[in-house]
VEXDREN-2710 file (C-alpha; in Angstrom, 1 decimal):
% VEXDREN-2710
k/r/px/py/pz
1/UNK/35.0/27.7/-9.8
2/UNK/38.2/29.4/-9.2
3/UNK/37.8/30.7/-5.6
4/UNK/40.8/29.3/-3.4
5/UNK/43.1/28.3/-6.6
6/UNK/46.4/29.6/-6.2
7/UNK/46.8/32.0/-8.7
8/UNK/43.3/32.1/-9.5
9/UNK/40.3/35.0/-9.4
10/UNK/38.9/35.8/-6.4
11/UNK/35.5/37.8/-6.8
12/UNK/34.8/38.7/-10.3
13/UNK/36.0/39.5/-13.4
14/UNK/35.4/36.6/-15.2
15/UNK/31.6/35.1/-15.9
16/UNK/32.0/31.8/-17.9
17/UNK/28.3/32.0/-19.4
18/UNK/29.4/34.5/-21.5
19/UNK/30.3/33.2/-25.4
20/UNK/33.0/35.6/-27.3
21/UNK/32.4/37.9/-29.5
22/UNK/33.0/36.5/-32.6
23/UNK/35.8/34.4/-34.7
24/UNK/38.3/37.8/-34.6
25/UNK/39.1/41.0/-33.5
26/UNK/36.1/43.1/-33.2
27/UNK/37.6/46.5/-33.8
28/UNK/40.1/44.9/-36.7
29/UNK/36.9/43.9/-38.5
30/UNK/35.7/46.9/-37.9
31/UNK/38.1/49.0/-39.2
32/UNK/39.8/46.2/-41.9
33/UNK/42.3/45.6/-39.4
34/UNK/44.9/42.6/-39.0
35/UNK/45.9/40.6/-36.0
36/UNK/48.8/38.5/-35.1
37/UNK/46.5/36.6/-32.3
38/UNK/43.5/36.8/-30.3
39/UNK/42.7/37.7/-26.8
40/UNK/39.3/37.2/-25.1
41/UNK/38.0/39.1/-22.6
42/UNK/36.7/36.7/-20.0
43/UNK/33.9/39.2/-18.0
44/UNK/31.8/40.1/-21.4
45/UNK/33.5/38.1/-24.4
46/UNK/34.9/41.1/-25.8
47/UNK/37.8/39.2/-28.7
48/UNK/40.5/41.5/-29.7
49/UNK/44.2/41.3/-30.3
50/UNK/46.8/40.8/-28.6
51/UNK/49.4/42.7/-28.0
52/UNK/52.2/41.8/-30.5
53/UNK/49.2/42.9/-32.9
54/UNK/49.7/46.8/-34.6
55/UNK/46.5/47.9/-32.8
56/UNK/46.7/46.0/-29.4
57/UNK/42.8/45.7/-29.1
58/UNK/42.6/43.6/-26.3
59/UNK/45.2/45.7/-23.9
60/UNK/42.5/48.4/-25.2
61/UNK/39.3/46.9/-23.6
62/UNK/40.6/46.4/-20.2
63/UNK/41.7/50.2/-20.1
64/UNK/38.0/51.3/-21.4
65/UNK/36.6/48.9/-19.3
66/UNK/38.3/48.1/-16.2
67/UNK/37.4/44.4/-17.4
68/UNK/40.7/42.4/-15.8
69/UNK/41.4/39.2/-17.4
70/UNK/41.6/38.1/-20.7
71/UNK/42.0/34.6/-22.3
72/UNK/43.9/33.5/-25.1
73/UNK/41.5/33.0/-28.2
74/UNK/44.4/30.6/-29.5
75/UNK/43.7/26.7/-30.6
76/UNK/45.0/24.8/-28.2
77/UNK/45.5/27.5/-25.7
78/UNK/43.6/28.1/-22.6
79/UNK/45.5/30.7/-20.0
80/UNK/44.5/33.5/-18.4
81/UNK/46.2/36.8/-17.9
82/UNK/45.2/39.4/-15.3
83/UNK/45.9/42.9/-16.6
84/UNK/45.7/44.4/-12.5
85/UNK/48.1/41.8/-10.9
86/UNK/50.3/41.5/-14.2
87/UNK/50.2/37.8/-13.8
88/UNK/48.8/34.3/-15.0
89/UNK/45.9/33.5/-13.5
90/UNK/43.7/29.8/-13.1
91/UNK/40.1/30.3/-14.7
92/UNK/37.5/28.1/-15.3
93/UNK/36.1/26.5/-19.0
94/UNK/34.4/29.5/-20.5
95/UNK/31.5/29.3/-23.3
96/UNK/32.0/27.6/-26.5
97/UNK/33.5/28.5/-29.2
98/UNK/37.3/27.8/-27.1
99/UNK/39.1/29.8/-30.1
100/UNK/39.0/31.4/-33.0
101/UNK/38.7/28.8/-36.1
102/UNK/41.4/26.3/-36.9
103/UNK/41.5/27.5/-40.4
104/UNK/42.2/31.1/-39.5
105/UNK/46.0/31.8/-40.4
106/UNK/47.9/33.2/-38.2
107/UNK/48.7/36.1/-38.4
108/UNK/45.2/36.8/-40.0
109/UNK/42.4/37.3/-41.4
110/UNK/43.5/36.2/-44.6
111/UNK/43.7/38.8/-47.3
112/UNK/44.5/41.7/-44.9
113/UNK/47.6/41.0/-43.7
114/UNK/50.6/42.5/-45.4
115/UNK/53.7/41.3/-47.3
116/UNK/55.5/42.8/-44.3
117/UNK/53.8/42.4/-41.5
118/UNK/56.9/41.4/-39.4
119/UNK/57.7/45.1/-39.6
120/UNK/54.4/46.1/-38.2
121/UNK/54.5/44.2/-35.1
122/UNK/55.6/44.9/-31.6
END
């Protein structure tokens, strides 16, 4: 769908049959993590955090993985970032869900974010 968009992927890297991972940060769940927002991975669904997050989750797949683009897991939000050309990129729709849900505070989950996360963030 994107071949010949300016700006857009040429050959790979995303697969738009792909649903995410779940409604948050896979390796914050896992290890009782927080997130400020959410990043999806747009070759295998992978969601993790972005990069203002403390743990940076998403910058961390595409290193492990080679995977290259990501897609903000935001409401309302539906850009694409490619890690190997530093840039914005034009993607197609991907599999449903679109974010993570509405009722999610930001930053989140509830419950395990601190008093000062500001000073936690980068």
């Amino acid at each position: 769908m994107t071949s010949g968009i300016p700006g857009g992927i040429e050959g790979g890297g995303i697969d738009p049959e792909v649903a995410p991972s779940g409604p948050g940060c896979v390796e914050c769940e896992e290890d009782g993590g927080w997130w400020v927002h959410l990043r999806r991975c747009a070759q295998c669904g992978h969601v993790g955090c972005c990069d203002t997050s403390p743990a940076q989750h998403a910058t961390a797949h595409h290193q492990a993985t080679g995977h290259p683009v990501i897609q903000s897991y935001e409401p309302g939000e539906d850009w694409f970032w490619d890690f190997t050309r530093s840039a914005g990129v034009a993607g197609p729709r991907l599999a449903d869900p679109q974010s993570r849900p509405d009722d999610q505070p930001v930053p989140g989950p509830a419950g395990r974010v601190p008093e000062d996360w500001r000073h936690h963030i980068h």
